[in-house]
C-alpha positions in Angstrom: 125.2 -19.4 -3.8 127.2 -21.8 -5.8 128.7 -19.8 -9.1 127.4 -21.8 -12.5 129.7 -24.4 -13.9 131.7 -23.5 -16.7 134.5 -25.1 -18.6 136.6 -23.5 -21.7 136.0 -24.8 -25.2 139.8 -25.5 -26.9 138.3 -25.1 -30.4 137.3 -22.9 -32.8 135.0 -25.6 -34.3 130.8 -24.8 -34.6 130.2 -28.8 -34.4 131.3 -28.8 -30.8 129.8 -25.5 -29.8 126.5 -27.1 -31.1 127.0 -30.3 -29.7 128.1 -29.0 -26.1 125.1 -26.3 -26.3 122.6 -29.6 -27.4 123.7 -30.9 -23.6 124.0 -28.1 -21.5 127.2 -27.6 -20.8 128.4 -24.1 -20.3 131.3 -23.1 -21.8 134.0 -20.4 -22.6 135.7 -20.4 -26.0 139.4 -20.2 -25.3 141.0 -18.2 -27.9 144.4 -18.4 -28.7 146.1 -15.2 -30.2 147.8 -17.5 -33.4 145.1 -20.4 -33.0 146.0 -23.9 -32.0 147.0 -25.0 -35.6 149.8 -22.2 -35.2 150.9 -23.6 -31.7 154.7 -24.8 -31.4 153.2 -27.7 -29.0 150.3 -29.1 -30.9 152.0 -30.4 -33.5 148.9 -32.2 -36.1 152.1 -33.8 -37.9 151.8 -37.0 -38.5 155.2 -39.4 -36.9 156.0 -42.6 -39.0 154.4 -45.7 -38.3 152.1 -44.0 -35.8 148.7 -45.6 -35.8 145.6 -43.2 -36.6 144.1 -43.9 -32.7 147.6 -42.6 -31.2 148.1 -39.9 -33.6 144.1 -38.6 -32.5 144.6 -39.2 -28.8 148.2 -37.8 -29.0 147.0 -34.3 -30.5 143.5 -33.6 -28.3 145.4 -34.3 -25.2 148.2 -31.8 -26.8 145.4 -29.3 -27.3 143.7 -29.9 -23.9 147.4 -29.1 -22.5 148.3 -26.2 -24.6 144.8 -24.7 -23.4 145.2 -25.3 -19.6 148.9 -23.4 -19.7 147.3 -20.9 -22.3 144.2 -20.4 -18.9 147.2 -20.0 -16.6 148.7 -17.7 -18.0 146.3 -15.6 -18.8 145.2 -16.1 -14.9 142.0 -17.1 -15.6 139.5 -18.7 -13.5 140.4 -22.4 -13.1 137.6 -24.2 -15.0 138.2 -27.1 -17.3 139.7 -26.9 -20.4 137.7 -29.8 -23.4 139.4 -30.1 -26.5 139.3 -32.7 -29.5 140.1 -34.0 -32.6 139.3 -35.9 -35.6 140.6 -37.9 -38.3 140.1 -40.2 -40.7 141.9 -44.0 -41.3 141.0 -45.8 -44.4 142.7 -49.0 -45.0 145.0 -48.1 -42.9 146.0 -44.6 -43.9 145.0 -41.4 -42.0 143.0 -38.3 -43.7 142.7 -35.6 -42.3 141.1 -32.2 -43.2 141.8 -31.2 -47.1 144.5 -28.8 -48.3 142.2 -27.5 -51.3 139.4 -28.4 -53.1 141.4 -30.6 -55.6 142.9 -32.3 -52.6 138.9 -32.7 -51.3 137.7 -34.5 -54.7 140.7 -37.1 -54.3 139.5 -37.7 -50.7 135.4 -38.6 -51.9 137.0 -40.7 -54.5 139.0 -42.7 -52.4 135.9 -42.5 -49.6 133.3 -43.9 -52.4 131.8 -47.4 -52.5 133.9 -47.7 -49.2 133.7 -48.2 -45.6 136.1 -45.8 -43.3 136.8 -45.1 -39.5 135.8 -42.0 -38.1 138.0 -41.6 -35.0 137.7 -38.7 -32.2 139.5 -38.0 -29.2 138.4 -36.1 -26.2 140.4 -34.2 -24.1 139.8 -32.7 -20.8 142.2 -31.2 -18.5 142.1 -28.9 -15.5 146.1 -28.2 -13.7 148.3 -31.2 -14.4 145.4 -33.9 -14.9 144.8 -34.6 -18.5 142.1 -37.8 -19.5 140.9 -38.2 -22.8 138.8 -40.9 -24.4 138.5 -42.4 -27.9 135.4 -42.4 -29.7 135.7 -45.0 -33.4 132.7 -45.2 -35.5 132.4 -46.4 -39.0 130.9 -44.9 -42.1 130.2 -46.3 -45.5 129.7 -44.6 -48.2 127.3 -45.5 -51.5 129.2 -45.0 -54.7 129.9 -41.4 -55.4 130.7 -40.3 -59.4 132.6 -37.6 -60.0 130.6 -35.3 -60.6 128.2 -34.8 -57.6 131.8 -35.1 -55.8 132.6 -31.7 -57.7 129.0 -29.9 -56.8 129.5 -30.7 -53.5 132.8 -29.6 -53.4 132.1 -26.3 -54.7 129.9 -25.8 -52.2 132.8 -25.4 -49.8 131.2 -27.7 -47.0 133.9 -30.2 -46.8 137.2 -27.5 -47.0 137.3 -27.6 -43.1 136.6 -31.1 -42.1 138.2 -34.3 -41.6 137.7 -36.9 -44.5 136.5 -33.7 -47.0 132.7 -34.1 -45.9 130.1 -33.2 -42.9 127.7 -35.9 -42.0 125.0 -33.1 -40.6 125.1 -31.5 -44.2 124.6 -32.2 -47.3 126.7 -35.2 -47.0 124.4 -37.0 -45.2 123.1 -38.0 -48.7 126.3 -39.9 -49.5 126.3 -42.3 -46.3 124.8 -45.6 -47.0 125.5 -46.8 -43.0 127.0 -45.8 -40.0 128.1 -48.1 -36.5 129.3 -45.9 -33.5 128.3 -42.5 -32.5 126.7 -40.2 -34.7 128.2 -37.5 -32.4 131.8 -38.7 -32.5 131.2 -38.5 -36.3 130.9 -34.6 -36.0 133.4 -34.5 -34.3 132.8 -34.7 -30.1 131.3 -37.6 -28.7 128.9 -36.5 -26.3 128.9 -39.7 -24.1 132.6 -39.8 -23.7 132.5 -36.2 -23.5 130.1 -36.1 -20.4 132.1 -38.8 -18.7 135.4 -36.8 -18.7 133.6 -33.8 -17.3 132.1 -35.5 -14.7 135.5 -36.8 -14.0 137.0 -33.3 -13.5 134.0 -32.4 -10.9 131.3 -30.8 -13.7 127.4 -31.6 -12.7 125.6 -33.7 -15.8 
């Protein structure tokens, strides 16, 4: 009897748990004893003149890399390892995830009245074979006046996520229109996502 497909989850995130549970996949959190953000070699700097789809690509792939090592030496059983990540570029600038709740207002104002591009990578590696793909969507936002900015703010929703807001919560109710993939937006596209795992030998 075939054992059930598995794969290992490089992230902490809830979006991705959801997403993967929405489409079967079975999976293994892979925990890391500082977390990835503390991890010499996923570095979420940002290099000068690096454009926002390298910078995304450059760090799931770093992720996806730092979680296969982290599965060998830990001698687990050699599944895949998905990770991902996700950042913002507005006219040209990348935004990622805020520092504070001040730093979250400043990111809704500059989001208002505007459009943006959502843009996740996908990761998945298993030994020395690493794909990714890029998912790039784009959001527009209706006009947004300070104050609503500060209620939902306070709610603490958008302290963890790139671009200070959540499209499957209460954010919804700021987005005027979106072109791309509503799960790239929260942050793991499931069709890319199911491609690369087919890739690497997992049954969809």
């Amino acid at each position: 009897m075939n054992p059930t497909p598995r794969i290992y989850l490089a992230s902490r995130s809830p979006r991705r748990r959801e997403l993967l549970h929405q489409i079967h996949v079975n999976f293994e959190v892979l925990l890391f004893r500082t977390g990835l953000r503390q991890d010499a070699e996923v570095s979420e700097d940002i290099v000068a003149g690096e454009a926002a789809t390298a910078y995304v690509q450059r760090v799931a792939r770093a992720k996806a890399h730092a979680g296969v090592v982290h599965a060998r030496q830990r001698r687990l059983p050699a599944h895949p390892v998905l990770a991902a990540d996700t950042t913002i570029e507005l006219a040209g600038t990348i935004i990622g995830k805020p520092e504070n709740p001040e730093h979250a207002v400043d990111i809704l104002q500059q989001l208002s009245g505007r459009s943006h591009r959502v843009l996740t990578a996908v990761a998945v590696g298993r030994d020395d074979d690493i794909a990714d793909a890029l998912s790039e969507s784009e959001v527009r936002f209706r006009p947004l006046d300070i104050a609503e900015i500060r209620r939902y703010v306070a709610t603490g929703e958008p302290l963890d996520k790139a671009g200070a807001y959540a499209i499957q919560g209460r954010a919804a109710m700021f987005i005027a229109d979106i072109r791309g993939s509503y799960s790239g937006i929260m942050g793991l596209p499931l069709f890319e996502t199911t491609e690369l795992l087919k890739r690497h030998g997992y049954p969809l």
